[in-house]
N, C-alpha and C positions, 0 to 999 in steps of 0.2 A: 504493500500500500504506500503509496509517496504524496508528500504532502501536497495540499490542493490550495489553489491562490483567492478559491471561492469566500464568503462572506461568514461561512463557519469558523474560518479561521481569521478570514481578514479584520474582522470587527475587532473578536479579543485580543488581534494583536497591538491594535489599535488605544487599548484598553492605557496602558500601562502611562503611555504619552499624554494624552489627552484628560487624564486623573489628576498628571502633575502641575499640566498647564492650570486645568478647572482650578486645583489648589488653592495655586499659588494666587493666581490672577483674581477669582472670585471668592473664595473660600479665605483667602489673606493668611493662610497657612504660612510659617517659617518654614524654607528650602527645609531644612534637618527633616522636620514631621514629614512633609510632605515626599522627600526622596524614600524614606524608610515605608511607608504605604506603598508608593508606587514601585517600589525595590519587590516588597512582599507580592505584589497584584502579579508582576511579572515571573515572577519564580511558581506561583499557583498555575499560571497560565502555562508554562513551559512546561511543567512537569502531568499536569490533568489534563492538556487539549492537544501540547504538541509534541509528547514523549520525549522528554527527555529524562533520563535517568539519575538516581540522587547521587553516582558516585560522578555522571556530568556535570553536574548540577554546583559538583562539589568545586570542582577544576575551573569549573567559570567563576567560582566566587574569588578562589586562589588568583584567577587574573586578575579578576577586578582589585581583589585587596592590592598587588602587586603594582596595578598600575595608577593606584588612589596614593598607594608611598609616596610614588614618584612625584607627583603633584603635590604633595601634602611636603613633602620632604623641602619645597618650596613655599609652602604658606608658610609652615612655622616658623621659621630664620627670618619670612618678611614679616610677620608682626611681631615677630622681635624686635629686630630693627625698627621699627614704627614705635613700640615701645619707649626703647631707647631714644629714641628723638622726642619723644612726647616727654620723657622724664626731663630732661637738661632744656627744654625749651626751645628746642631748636628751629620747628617751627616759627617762630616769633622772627628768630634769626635772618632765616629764609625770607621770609616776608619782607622785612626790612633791602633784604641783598636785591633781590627780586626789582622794590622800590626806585633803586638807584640805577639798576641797568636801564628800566623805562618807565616812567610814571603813567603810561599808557596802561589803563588797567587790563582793557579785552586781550591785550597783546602778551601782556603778562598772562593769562588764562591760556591762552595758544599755546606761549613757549612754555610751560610746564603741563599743562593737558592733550595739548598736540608733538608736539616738536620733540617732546625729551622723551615721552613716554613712547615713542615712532622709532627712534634711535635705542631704546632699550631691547623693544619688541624684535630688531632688527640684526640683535646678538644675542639676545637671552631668549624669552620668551616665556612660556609657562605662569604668564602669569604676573611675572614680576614689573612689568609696566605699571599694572595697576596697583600693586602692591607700595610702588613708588609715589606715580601721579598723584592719587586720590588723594595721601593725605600732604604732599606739596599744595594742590589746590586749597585744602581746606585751610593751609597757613596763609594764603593771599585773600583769606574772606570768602572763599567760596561754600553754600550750604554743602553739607554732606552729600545729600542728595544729589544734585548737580555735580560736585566733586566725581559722584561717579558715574553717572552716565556720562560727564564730558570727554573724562579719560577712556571710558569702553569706547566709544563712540572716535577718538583721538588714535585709541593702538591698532586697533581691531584690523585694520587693512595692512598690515605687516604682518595677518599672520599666515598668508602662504606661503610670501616669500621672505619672511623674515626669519628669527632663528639660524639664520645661515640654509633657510631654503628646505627645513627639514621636510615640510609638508609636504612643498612640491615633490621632495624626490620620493616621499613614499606614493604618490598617488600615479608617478613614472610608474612604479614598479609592479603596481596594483593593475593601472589601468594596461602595460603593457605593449602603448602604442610606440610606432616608429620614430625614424629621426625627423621626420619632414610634422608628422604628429604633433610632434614633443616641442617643436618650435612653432608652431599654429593654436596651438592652446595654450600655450606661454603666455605670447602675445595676445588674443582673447582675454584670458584670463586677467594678464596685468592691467587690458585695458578697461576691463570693467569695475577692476579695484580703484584705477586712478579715479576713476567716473564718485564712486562710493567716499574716497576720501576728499576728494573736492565739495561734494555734497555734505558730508559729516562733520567738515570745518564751516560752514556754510550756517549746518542747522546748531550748531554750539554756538556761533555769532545772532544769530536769530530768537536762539534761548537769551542768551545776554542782553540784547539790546534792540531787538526784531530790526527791520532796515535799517535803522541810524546805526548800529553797531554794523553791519554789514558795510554798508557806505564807509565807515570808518577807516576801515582794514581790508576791504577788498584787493588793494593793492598786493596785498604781503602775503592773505593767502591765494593770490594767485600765482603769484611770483614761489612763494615755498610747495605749493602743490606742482609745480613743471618740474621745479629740481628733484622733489619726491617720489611725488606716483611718476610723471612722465623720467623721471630717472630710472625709475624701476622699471616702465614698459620697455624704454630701451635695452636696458642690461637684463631682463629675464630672458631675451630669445639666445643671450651672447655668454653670459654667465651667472645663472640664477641664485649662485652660495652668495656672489654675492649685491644681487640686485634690487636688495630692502635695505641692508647698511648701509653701503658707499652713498648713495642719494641722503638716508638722513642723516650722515655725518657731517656730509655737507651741508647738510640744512639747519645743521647746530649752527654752523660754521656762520651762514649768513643771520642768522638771529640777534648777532652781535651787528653784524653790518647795519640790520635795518633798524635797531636801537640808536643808533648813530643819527638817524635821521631826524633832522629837528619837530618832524611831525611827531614822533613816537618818544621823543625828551619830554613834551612837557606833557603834564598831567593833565589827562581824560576818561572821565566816567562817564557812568549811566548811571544818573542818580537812584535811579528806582528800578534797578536792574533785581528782577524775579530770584533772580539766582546769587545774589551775593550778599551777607552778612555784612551789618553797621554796627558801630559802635553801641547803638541803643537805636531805642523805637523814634525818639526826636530829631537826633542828628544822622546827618544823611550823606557827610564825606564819607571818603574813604577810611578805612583802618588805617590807624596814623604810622608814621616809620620811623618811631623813638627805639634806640639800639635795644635789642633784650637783653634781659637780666633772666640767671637761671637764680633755685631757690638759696644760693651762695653767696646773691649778690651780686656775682661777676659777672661782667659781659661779655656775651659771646659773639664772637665774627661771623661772619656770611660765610666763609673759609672753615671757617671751625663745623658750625651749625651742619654744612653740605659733606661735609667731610666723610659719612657713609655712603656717599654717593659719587664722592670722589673714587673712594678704594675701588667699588662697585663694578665701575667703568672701567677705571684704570685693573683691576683682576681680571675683567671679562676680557678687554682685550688683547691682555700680555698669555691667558691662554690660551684663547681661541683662536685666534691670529696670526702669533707668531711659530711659524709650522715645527722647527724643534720642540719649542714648550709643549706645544699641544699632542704634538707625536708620542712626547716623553709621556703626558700624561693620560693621555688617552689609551694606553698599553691595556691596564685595569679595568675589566668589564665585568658587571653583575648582571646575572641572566638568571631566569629559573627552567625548570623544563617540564610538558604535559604531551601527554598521550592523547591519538585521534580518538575521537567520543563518534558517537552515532545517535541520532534518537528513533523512536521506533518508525518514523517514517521515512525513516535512511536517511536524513538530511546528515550529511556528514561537516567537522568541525576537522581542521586537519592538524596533525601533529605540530607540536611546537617545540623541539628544542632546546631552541634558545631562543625565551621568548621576552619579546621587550627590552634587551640590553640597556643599562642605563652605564653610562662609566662616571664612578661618584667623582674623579679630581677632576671633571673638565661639565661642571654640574651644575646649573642655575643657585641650585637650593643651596651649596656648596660658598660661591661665591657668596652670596648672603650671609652666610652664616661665619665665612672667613671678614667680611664687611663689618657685620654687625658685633662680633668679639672683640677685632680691634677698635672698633672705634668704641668700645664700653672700655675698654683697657685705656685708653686715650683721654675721656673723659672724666675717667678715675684718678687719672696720673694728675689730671689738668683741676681737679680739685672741681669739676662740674657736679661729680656724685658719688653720694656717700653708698656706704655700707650697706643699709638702711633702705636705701633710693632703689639699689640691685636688688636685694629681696622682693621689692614691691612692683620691680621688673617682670623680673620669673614668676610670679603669681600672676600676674596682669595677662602675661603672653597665653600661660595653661588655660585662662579661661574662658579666653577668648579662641583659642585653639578646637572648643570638644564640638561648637556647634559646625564649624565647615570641615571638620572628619569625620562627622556622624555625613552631613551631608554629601559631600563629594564621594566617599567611599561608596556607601549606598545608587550612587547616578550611576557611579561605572559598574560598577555591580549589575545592577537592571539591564546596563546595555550589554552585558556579556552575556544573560541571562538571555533576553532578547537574540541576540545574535547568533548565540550558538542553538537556538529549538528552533531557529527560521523562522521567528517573527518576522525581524528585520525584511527577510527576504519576501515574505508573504507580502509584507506592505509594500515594497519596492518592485514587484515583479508585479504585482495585482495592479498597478496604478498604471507600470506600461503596459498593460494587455488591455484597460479598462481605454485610452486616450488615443494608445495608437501613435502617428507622427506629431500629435497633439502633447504628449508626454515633456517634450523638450521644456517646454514654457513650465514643467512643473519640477524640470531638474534640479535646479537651482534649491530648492524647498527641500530636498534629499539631502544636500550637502548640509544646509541649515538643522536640521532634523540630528544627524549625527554628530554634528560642531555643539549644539546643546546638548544633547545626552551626555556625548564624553567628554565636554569643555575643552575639546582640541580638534583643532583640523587637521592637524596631522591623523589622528583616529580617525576624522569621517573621511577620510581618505581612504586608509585602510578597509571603512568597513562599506564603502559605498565603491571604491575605487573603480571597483573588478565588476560590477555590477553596473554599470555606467555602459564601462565598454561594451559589456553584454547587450543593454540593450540600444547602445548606436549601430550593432551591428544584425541588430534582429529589425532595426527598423529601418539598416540600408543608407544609415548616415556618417558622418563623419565622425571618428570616435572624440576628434580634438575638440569639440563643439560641447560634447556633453559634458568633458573633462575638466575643462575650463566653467563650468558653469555649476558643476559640483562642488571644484573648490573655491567659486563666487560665493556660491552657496553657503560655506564651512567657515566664509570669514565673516560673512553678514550673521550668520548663526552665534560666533565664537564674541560677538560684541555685546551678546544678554546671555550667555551659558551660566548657569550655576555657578559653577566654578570662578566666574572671575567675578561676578555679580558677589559671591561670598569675599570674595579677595576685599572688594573693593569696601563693602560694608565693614568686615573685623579693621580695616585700617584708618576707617572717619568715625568710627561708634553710633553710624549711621541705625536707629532703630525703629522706625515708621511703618517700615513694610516692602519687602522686598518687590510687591504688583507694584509698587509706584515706578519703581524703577524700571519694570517692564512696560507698563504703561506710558514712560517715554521713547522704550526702544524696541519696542515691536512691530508698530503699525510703522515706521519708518525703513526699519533694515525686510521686513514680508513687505513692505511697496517695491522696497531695490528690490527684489529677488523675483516678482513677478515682473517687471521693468526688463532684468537680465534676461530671464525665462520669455519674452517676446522678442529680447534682441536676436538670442540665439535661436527661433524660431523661423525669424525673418531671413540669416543666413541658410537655411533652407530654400529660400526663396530665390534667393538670388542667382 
């Protein structure tokens, strides 16, 4: 008996997705509750409708836990650090440095919501954009709230080709297409990113200031979006490792340039800007730029204050970079390994050896955590924090720590759970049989689908990858077409995932409700995604 893509299966598979969304969004459920329901729905569903067996069952959880580390092994060292800065005041600091490079406030919200957290995403990734941005924004006045949509909305199109490209090259390897392929959905691909990050600089200016802030600044994000995304359309057909960095390096580079400009010296706001914190409910300037003081008394530099994010930078790319260093340390890999699973209706799950390698010295969560030590060791030395101040550190981080490992564990979990009984596939295979050449325009939603679930595109790559291909070739199209729209998909998806949406809350103590923040980033990144899904339709056409 083999599984059937009919509405006996397709509904329940449907089940597990559509409980978390309901959740979250109407139910105002915390991610944690809501992933651990919808974790259970799917594992009932796999084991009662779609055979799959409790020692499979078992092996998928081992993934998920495995690849929830990996991720988590990242959050924790970031709100450490976030910690850390919050105890010494560093924040305050930041504000002040931020102040004097441009008194321009929208711009200041760019260069740390857009610009710095694009250039992170573009070596690091996993995460740690927002782990950074969020609460830099929240030290120049910005709400919580906004602090994080700005930033999701800021990183999120570096994450195909950012990381050094990790994405792209798993969805090479998944989708399996040629060399002429491989540079036709590059292209597509990058060019519908630029399209998303020009628009997503756009609707952050819009948030801030609706037209007047746009009119303000239009200049600078048009000029930084060509060196950006149009830097990366060009260099992803030529060299995709590294066609997300070089562009924002450069784009740090010119931030300073266009702070120079006597337009962006002197001091402009929005006085009644939605999105930004005042002194009090009367006064209406800006947050003033008197030097901080931590609770020592002492003042801290803009140099001192940035200084976890000096190391940060400065570790990530002495070894990612420099190809001895990273040779050296890149030797050391952690891998675990599972056996092929089957479930009773043959869908098969295929052996894994080595699965998921992570190599801990050359490691996002690593570099944080090397970041975040020394600079608590620096701080201590420099008489910013006592004894007393660390303790209240390490407690701060644990408890902030249990709600996004309950959650994020539990999302990959469900999607392994999912994946491996042929949910995934039921819904994916049912949807090109039900649309036909009509399918294309709803690719893009696939990649989305899998960038949420497992809070990486690089995973909806892997798990949509191979599937994509499949069916550009069942329906006689180009496979570059669906590829590039899948991982459109996976970066519009990767800007409200769980996962980073947790990031970005445990590091502003943002606590209102996780729907608001979907509420601003859903019906915006599902309009792209239906947008792309016509573009790549029309290439059909043509």
């Amino acid at each position: 008996m083999e599984l059937s893509t009919d509405i006996r299966f397709w509904l329940p598979a449907l089940v597990p997705i559509v409980f978390l969304l309901v959740a979250i969004i109407k139910l105002r459920w915390r991610i944690a509750k809501a992933s651990v329901v919808s974790m259970s729905l799917a594992l009932l569903i796999a084991g009662l409708l779609f055979g799959s067996s409790p020692l499979a069952l078992l092996f998928e959880t081992g993934k998920g836990v495995w690849n929830a580390a990996t991720i988590l092994l990242v959050i924790w060292p970031a709100i450490y650090l976030y910690e850390i800065t919050c105890e010494v005041k560093a924040v305050e600091a930041i504000r002040t440095g931020i102040q004097r490079i441009t008194k321009h406030e929208l711009l200041q919200i760019l260069i740390l919501g857009w610009v710095f957290p694009s250039f992170l995403q573009g070596i690091t990734g996993f995460g740690v954009a927002v782990a950074v941005g969020a609460p830099l924004l929240l030290s120049i006045g910005v709400r919580p709230l906004y602090s994080i949509v700005i930033v999701l909305l800021g990183h999120s199109w570096g994450a195909t080709f950012g990381t050094l490209a990790l994405a792209w090259e798993a969805l090479v390897q998944q989708s399996s297409m040629n060399g002429n392929e491989q540079v036709y959905a590059a292209f597509l691909a990058a060019a519908m990113i630029w399209i998303f990050n020009f628009l997503a600089v756009l609707y952050i200016c819009w948030l801030y200031g609706r037209m007047r802030a746009i009119q303000s600044v239009w200049p600078v994000v048009v000029g930084l979006s060509l060196v950006m995304g149009g830097g990366e359309l060009w260099l992803a057909t030529i060299n995709p490792t590294i066609s997300c960095f070089l562009p924002t390096a450069i784009g740090m580079g010119l931030v300073f340039v266009v702070s120079k400009i006597p337009k962006y010296k002197q001091r402009w706001y929005n006085t009644d800007s939605p999105i930004m914190m005042r002194l009090n409910q009367t006064e209406r300037a800006p947050l003033n730029d008197t030097p901080a003081k931590v609770t020592s008394g002492r003042t801290m530099s803009f140099n001192q204050a940035f200084l976890p994010y000096y190391l940060l930078i400065g570790i990530t790319v002495l070894c990612l970079l420099v190809p001895p260093i990273y040779n050296a340390l890149s030797v050391w890999k952690v891998a675990l390994t599972f056996p092929e699973t089957a479930t009773a209706f043959g869908y098969m799950t295929k052996a894994e050896p080595y699965f998921s390698p992570v190599q801990p010295l050359t490691y996002a969560g690593t570099f944080l955590l090397l970041s975040a030590l020394s600079s608590l060791w620096y701080y201590e030395k420099k008489k910013f924090l006592s004894k007393s101040a660390v303790t209240a550190i390490n407690k701060r981080t644990f408890e902030k720590c249990k709600a996004p490992t309950i959650a994020i564990t539990c999302l990959i979990v469900m999607a392994k759970y999912m994946g491996s009984s042929g949910q995934i596939y039921v819904l994916s295979t049912g949807i090109v049989e039900l649309l036909g050449i009509y399918y294309v325009i709803v690719s893009p939603l696939l990649g989305m689908i899998g960038s949420f679930l497992t809070g990486s595109n690089m995973s909806s790559n892997i798990l949509f990858g191979n599937l994509q291909m499949l069916a550009a070739k069942a329906l006689g199209i180009n496979p570059a077409i669906t590829a590039a729209l899948q991982t459109t998909g996976g970066v519009l998806g990767n800007s409200f995932s769980p996962g980073c949406v947790i990031m970005g809350i445990v590091t502003t103590g943002f606590n209102e409700g996780e729907d608001k923040i979907l509420k601003l980033m859903m019906p915006f990144t599902i309009a792209l995604a239906v947008i792309f899904g016509l573009l790549g339709f029309m290439q059909l056409l043509l």
